[in-house]
C-alpha positions in Angstrom: 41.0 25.6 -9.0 40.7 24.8 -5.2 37.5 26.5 -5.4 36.2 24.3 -7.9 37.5 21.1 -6.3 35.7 22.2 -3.4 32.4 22.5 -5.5 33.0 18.8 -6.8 33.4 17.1 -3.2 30.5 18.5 -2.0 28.2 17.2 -4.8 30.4 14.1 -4.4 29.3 14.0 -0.3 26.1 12.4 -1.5 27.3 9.4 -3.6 27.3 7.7 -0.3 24.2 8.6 0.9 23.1 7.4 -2.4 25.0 4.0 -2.5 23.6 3.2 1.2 20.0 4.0 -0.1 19.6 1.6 -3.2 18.6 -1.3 -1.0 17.0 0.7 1.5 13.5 1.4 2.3 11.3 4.6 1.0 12.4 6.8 3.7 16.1 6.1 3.0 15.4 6.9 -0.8 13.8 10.0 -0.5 16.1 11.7 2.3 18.9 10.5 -0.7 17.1 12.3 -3.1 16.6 15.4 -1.0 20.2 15.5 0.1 21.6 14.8 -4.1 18.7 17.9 -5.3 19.5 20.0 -2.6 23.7 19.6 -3.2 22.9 19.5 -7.0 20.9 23.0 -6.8 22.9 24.7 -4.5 26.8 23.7 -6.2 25.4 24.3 -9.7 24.5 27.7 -8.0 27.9 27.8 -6.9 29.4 27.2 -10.3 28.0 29.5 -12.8 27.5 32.4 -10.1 29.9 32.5 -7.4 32.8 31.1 -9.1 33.4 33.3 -11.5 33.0 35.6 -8.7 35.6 34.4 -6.9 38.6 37.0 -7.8 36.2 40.4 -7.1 34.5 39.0 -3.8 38.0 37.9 -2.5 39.0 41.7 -2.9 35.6 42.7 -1.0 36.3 40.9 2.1 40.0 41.6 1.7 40.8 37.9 2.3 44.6 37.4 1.6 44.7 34.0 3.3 43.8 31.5 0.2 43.0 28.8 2.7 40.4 31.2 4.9 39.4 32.2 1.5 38.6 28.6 0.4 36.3 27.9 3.7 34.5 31.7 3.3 33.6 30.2 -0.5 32.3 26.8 0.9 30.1 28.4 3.6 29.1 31.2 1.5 27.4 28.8 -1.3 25.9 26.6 1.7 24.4 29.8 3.0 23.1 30.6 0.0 21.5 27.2 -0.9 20.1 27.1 2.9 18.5 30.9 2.8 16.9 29.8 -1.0 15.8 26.4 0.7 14.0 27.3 4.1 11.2 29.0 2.6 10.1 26.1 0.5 11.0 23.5 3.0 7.0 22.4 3.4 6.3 21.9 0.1 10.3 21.1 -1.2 9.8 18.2 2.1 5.9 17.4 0.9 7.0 16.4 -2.8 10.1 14.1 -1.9 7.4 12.2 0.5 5.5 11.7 -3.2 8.7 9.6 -4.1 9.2 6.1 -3.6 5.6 6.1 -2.3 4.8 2.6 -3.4 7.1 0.7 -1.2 6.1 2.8 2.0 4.7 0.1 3.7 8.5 -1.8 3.8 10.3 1.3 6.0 11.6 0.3 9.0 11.9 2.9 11.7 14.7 2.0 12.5 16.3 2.5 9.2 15.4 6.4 10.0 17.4 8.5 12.2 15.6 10.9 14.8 18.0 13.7 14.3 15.5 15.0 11.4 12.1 15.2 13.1 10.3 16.0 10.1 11.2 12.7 8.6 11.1 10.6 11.5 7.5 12.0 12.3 6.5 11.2 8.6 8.3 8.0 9.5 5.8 7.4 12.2 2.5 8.1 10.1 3.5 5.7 7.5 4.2 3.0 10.5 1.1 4.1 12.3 -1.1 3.9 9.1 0.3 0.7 8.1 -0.8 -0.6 11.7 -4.0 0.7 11.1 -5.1 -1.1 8.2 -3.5 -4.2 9.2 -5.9 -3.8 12.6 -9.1 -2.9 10.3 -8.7 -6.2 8.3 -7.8 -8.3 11.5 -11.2 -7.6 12.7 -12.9 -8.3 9.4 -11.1 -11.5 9.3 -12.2 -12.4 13.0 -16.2 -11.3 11.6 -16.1 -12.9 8.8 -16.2 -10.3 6.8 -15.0 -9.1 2.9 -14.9 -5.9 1.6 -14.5 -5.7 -2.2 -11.1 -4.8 -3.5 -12.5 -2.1 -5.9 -13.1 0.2 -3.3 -10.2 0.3 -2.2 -7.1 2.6 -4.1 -3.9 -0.1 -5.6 -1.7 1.5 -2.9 -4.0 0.1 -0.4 -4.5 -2.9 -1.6 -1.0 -4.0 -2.1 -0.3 -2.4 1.6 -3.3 -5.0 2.6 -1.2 -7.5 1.4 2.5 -7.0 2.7 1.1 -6.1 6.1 -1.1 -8.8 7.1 -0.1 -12.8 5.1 -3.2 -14.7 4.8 -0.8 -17.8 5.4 -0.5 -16.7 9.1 -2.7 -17.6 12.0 -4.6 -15.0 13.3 -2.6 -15.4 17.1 0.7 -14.8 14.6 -0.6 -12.2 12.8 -2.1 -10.5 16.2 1.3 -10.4 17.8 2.9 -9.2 15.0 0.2 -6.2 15.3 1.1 -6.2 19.0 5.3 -6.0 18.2 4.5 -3.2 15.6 2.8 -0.8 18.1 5.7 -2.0 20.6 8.5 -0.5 17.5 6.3 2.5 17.5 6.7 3.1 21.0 10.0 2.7 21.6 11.0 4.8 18.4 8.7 7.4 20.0 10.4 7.4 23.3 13.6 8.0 21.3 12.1 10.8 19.0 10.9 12.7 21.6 14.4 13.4 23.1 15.1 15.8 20.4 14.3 19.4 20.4 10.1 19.3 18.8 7.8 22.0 18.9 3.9 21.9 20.4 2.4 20.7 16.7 5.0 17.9 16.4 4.6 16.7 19.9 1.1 16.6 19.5 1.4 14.7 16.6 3.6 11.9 17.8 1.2 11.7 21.0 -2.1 11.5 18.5 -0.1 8.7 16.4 0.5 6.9 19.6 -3.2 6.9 20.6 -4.3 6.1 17.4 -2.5 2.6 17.7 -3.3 1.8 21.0 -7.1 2.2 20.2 -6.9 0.2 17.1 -4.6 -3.1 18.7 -7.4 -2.6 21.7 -10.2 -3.1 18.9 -8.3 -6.2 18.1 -7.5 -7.1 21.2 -11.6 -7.0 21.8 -12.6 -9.3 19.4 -10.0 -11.6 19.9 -11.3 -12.2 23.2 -14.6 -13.6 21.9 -13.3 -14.9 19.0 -14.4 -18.3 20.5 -17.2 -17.5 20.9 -17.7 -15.9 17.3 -16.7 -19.0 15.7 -18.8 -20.9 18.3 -22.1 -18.6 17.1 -21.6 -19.3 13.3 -21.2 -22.9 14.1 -24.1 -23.5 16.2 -26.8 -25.8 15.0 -29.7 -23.7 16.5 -31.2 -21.6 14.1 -31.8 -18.6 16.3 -28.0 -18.5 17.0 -27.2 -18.5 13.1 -29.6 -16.2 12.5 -27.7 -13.7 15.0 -24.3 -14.6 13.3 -25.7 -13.3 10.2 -27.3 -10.2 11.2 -23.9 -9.4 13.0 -22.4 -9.7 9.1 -25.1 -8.1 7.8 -25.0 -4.6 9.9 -21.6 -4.6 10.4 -20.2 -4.5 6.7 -21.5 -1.0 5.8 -19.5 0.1 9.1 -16.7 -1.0 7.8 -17.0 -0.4 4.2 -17.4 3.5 5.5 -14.4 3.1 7.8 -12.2 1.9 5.4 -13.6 4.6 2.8 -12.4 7.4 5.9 -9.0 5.4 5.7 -8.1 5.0 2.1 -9.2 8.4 0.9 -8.5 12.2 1.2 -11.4 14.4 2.8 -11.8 17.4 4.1 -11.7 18.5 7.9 -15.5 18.9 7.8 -16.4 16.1 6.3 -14.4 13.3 8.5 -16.0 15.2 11.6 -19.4 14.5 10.3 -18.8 11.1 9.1 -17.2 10.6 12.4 -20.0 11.2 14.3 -22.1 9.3 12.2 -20.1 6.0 12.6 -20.6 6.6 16.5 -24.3 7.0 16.0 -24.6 3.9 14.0 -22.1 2.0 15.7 -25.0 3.2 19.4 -27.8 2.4 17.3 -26.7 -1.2 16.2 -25.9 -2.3 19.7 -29.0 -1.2 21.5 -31.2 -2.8 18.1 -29.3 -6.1 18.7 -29.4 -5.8 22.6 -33.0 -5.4 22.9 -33.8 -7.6 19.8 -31.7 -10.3 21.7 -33.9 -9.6 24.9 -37.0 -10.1 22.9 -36.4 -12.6 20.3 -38.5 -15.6 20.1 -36.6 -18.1 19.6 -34.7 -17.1 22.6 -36.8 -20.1 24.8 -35.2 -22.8 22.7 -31.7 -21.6 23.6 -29.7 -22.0 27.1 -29.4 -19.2 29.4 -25.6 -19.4 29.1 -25.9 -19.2 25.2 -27.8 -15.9 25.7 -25.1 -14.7 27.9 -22.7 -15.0 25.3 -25.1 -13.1 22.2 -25.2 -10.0 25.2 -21.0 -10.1 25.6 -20.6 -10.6 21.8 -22.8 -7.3 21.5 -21.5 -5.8 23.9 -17.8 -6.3 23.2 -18.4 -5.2 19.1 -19.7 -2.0 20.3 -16.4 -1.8 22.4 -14.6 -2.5 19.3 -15.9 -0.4 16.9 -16.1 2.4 19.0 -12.1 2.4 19.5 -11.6 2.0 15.9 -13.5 5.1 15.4 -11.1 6.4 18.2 -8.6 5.5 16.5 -9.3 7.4 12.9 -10.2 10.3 15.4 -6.8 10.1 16.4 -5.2 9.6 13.4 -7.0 12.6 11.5 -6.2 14.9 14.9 -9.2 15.5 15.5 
């Protein structure tokens, strides 16, 4: 009977795990959903197996104490559960990070403990992809530039729209990039005093460059932003016509980015796409720098003006090269 009541109050262990969930974000969910299958499994186990057990494996270890006998019966079906569990930890860990996935983007870290590194790196992605996007659609709102929803999958689109509120000023939304990275860091520093092996340290390093290359990439633009909005503005023709072209080559950079971002590929494939973006993102600045140089029109325009078209060249390039940086980082590559 003790044995059995001891079967009931550790399925019953996770009722509070589950209760503190319900409001919680996705990580909380799913490391409540792992912790109720896991009990689940291993006291059902315990039930129709070891329990009727009991009497003969009592006369085995020649327990007499029914109190010793009571804790070798706990830790026995614990063992058990834990020695059927390791080996299918990956893909047992991979399928509860399927759950809840379409309210990922509203995890806090802090709402996840760093005692379980394997959550609180996954943790980390989800932040780190989140702050990503946001960065990628920052810098087509300072270039004027739209991307059509359809080619983009309904997770992303709705994580486009939690993570960055059209409402909001580009300074607001900027800093709120800027405080993001900051959470990532400081969750980092405190993830990285428990006990992690070469891959996960080299994962939480890789996630940390990846966001410091893409709020640079923001951080580049937003310097000439003026200056941007002072090139589609301007009432020389030669000027507009640069502000166009700008639109022009830039979108299928960023249509491919965002395509590397949004969707699953292969090892192979990202490399070569990777390298492709850096070619095209070299080839677009010196075509622009030397069509700049040569243009025409360029007489009718003051030399300060054609300053200003070689910075805004040269600070895109300088943009667009750390977000490629920054997918290298984030693919570990």
């Amino acid at each position: 009977a003790a044995a059995a009541l001891v079967i009931g109050a550790d399925l019953g262990t996770t009722s509070t795990t589950i209760l503190g969930s319900l409001n919680g974000s996705a990580i909380k969910r799913q490391l409540a959903l792992a912790h109720l299958l896991f009990n689940l499994f291993v006291d059902m186990l315990a039930f129709l197996l070891l329990l009727p057990a009991l009497p003969w494996l009592l006369q085995w270890f020649d327990m007499s104490d029914p109190l010793y006998s009571l804790v070798l019966f706990h830790s026995t079906f614990n063992l058990f559960g834990l020695c059927i569990f390791v080996p299918i930890l990956h893909p047992y860990a991979k399928w509860i990070g399927q759950r809840f996935v379409s309210d990922k983007h509203s995890s806090a870290l802090s709402d996840v403990p760093t005692a379980v590194p394997e959550v609180a790196i996954q943790a980390c992605q989800q932040h780190t992809h989140a702050l990503l996007f946001a960065a990628v659609n920052l810098n087509l709102r300072n270039l004027k530039l739209n991307i059509p929803a359809q080619s983009l999958s309904v997770t992303e689109q709705e994580l486009s729209k939690t993570n960055h509120e059209y409402s909001q000023s580009f300074e607001r939304r900027y800093e709120t990039l800027k405080q993001r990275e900051g959470e990532l860091l400081q969750y980092a520093s405190l993830l990285q005093q428990q006990p992690l092996n070469n891959d996960q340290s080299s994962t939480i390093n890789a996630l940390l460059s990846c966001t410091r290359y893409a709020v640079y990439s923001v951080k580049t633009l937003k310097d000439i932003r003026a200056n941007l909005m002072e090139l589609r503005h301007a009432l020389e023709p030669t000027l507009q016509d640069f502000s166009l072209e700008y639109q022009t080559d830039l979108r299928p950079f960023y249509e491919q980015l965002l395509t590397l971002l949004t969707q699953s590929h292969d090892e192979n494939y990202l490399k070569e796409q990777l390298l492709l973006l850096n070619r095209q993102n070299e080839q677009l600045n010196q075509q622009l720098d030397i069509k700049i140089r040569n243009h025409g029109g360029l007489k009718n325009i003051e030399s300060e003006q054609l300053s200003t078209l070689l910075n805004i060249n040269r600070e895109i390039w300088h943009s667009d090269s750390n977000l490629i940086q920054a997918l290298t980082c984030w693919y570990g590559l």
